[in-house]
N, C-alpha and C positions, 0 to 999 in steps of 0.2 A: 112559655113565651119565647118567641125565636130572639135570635142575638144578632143584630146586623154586623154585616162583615166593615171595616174601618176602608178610607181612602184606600187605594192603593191596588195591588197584585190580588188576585185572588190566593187565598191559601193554599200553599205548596199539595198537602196533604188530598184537598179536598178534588183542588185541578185532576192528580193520578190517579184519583178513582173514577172523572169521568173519564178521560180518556183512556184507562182498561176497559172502561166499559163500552166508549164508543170508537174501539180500535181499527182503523181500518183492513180490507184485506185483499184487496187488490195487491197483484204480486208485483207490479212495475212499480211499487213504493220502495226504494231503498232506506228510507229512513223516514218514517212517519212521526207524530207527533207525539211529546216528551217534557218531563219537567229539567230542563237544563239545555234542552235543545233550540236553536235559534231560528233554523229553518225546516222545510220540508225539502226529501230529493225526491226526482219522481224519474224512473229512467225513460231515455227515446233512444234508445238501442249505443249508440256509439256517442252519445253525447248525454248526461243527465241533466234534467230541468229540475235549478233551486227556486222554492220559491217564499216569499215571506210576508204578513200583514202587522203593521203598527200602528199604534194611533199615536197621534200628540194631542194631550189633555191640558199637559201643563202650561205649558208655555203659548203663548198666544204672540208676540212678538218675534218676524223671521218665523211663523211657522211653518212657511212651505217648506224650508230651508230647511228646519229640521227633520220634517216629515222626510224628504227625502234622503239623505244621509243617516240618519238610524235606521231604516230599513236598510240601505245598500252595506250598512255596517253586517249586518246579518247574514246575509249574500254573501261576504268577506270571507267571514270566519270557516264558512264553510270549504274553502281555498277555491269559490267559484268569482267569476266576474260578473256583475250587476250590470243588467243591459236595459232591462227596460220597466217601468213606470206606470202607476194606476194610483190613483187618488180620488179618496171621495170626502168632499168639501161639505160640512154640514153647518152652516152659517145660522148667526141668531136672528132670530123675529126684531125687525122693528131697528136695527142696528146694520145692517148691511148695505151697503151704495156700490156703486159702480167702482170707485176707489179702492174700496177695502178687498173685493174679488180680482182688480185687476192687480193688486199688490200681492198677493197671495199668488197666483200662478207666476205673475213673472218670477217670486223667490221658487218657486216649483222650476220655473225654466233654468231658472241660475243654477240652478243647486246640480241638476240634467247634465247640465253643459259640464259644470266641471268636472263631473266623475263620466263623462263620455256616454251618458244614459238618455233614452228616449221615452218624450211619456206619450203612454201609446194611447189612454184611454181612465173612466171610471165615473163620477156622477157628481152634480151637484145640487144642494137644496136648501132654502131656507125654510128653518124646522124651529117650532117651540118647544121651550123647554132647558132650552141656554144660554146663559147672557154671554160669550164665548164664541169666535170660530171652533172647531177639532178639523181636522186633517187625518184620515184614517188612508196610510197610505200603503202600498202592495207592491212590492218589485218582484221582478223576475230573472233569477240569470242562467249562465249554464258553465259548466264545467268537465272536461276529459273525465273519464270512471277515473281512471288513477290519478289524479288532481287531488282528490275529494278528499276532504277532511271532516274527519268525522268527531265528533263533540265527543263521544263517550273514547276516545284513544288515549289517554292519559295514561301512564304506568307508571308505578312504585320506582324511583330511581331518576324519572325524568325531573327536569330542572324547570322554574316555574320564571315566565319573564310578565315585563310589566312595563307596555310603554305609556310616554306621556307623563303622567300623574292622574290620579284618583280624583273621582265629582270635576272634567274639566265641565262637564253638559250643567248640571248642577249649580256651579261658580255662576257660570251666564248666564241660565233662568231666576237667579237670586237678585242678581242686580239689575238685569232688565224688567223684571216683573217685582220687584219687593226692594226698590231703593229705596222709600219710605221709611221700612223698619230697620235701618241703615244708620239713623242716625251718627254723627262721630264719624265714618270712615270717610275717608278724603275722597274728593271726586277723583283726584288721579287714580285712586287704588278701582273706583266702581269702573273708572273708565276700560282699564285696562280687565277688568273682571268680563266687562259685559265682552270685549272683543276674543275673550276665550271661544266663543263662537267659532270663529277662522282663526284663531292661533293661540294655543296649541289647534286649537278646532276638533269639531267633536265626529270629525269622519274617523276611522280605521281602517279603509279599502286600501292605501300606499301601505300604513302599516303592514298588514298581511301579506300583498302580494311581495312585498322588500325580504321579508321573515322566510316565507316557504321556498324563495329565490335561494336562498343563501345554506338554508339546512335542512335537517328533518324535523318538521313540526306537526306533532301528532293530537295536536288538540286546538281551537283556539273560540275564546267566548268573550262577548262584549257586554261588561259589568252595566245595565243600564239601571232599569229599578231597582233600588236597593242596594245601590254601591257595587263598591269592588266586594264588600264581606257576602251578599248575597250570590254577586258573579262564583266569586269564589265555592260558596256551598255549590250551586248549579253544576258547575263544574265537577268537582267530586261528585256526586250525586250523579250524575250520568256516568260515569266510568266505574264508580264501583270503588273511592280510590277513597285515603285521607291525603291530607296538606298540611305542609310543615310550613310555617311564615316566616319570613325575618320584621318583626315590628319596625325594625329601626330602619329596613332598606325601601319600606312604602314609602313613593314619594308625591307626598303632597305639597303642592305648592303655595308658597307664601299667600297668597290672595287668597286660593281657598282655606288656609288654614283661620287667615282673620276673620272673613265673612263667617265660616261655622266657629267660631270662637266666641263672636259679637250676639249670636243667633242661638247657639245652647245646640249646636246642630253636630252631630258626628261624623266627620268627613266618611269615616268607611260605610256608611250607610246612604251615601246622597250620589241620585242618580249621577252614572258615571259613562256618558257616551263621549270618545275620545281618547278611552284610554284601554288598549287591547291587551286580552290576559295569552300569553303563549305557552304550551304546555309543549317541552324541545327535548330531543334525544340530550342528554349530559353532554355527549362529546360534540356536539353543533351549538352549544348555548353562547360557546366566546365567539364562532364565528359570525352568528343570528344578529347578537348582542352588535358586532362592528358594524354590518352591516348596515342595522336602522342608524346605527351611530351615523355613518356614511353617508347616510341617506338625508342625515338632518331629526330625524326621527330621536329624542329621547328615550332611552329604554334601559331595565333595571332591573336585574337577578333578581327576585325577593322573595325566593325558598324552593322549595323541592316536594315531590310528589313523593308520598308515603304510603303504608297497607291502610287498610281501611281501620282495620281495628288500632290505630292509632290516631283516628281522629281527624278533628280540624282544629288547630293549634296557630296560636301569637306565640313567636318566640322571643323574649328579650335579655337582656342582662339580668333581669331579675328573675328568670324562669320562665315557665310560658301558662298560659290561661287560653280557654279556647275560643275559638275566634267570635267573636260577636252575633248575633242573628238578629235581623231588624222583619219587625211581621208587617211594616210598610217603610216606604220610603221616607228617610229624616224632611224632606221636601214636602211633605202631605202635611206638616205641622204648622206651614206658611200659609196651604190655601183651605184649612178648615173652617 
């Protein structure tokens, strides 16, 4: 009897065996597809094409909005700029008007406009089978060869940052989408929850570009499904590395700590777009660190990159335990 897979990512495990198996081999891939990896590079001689696809499932509220910003987050991290935009709209049967498509592209334009992006193209349809918009959305960018930042760069000794705080994406799909099960928490608290959106907000493209400006950043990955503790595994996991944590110096913020408190929910496990994991030479980490400061940007030492065969570790006053692993997003336990 087969065992259906749960909400959520497909299995770490089961993803890298197909892509060993469906590896590509064209040579002009500088960096094909991977379990920790966020984008594809693909080169054009003195410029490389990053390019990225995501969906948005969860959230149904602003999701052009988010469609486009967690993709361009992806583009980021790669130390490329997000330039341009593809979206495929797949609307439900019997629920769709004029309104709700023209609501959806304008937050697809807004979203464009502020990160300086064009959308250049991609389909629309209504489809059964969903009570539900999705937004499956594709950006494109490009970046210098020596720009590029490569996911698997992490090394034993480098120092590990962490801006924003933990689940801000998370915070705002909880309160926009599950103020219901809410009960108790003050409307000022959801109010302020739901506009985690735009502030902190769940882009990282300033993030990154402010960070690589200032030092040597040799890694960088946007904690989405599955938290910062999954981000974090991906992370190691591509480079080959362990992770030493400071428990005490993640910072989550008050709202989200109430909402996952109210909810049985574990913040290190709840989608987390907004908040960028940096992986920085030691001797750049105070400079990196002023910098976002400078910027407006919140950002936060919270451990250091170790050998592998030391693991992935919480350190606290009491000793450390290793870090948590979540086989789907704390968020999947809202919409089953």
């Amino acid at each position: 009897m087969r065992t259906s897979y749960p909400l959520g990512k497909l299995p770490a495990e089961h993803l890298a065996r197909l892509l060993s198996r469906y590896a590509p081999s064209d040579e002009r891939i500088v960096l094909g597809p991977g379990v920790g990896r966020d984008a594809t590079v693909i080169s054009f001689g003195d410029r490389y094409l990053v390019a990225k696809t995501d969906p948005i499932t969860f959230a149904s509220d602003e999701i052009g909005w988010y469609a486009v910003h967690v993709n361009a987050n992806d583009i980021a991290c790669m130390g490329a700029t997000p330039c341009w935009f593809l979206a495929t709209l797949l609307l439900p049967e019997a629920r769709t008007d004029a309104v709700l498509v023209d609501t959806i592209f304008g937050q697809i334009s807004d979203a464009c406009r502020e990160l300086g992006m064009v959308l250049v193209g991609g389909h629309t349809e209504i489809t059964h089978g969903i009570d539900h918009p999705i937004v499956v959305g594709c950006t494109l960018g490009e970046v210098a060869p020596e720009r590029l930042v490569r996911p698997n760069g992490a090394r034993p000794g480098d120092a590990l940052l962490l801006t924003k705080g933990v689940a801000v994406e998370g915070t705002a799909i909880i309160a926009r989408e599950k103020a219901g099960a809410l009960t108790g928490v003050e409307e000022s608290v959801l109010e302020r929850c739901r506009g985690f959106l735009y502030d902190p907000g769940i882009s990282v493209v300033r993030d990154a570009a402010v960070a690589t400006a200032a030092g040597a950043v040799h890694a960088m990955h946007d904690p989405t499904e599955g938290g910062l503790a999954t981000g974090l595994w991906e992370l190691a996991e591509a480079a080959g590395v362990g992770l030493a944590v400071d428990e005490a110096a993640i910072p989550i913020l008050p709202e989200t700590h109430k909402l996952c408190r109210r909810l049985g929910l574990d913040p290190l496990g709840l989608i987390g777009s907004g908040a960028l994991l940096l992986v920085v030479a030691p001797g750049d980490a105070a400079a990196i660190l002023a910098a976002l400061e400078g910027a407006g940007i919140a950002a936060t030492r919270i451990g250091r990159v170790v050998e592998r065969k030391q693991g992935l570790v919480l350190r606290s006053a009491t000793g450390e335990r290793p870090l948590p692993q979540f086989e789907r997003d704390e968020i999947a336990k809202l919409f089953e």
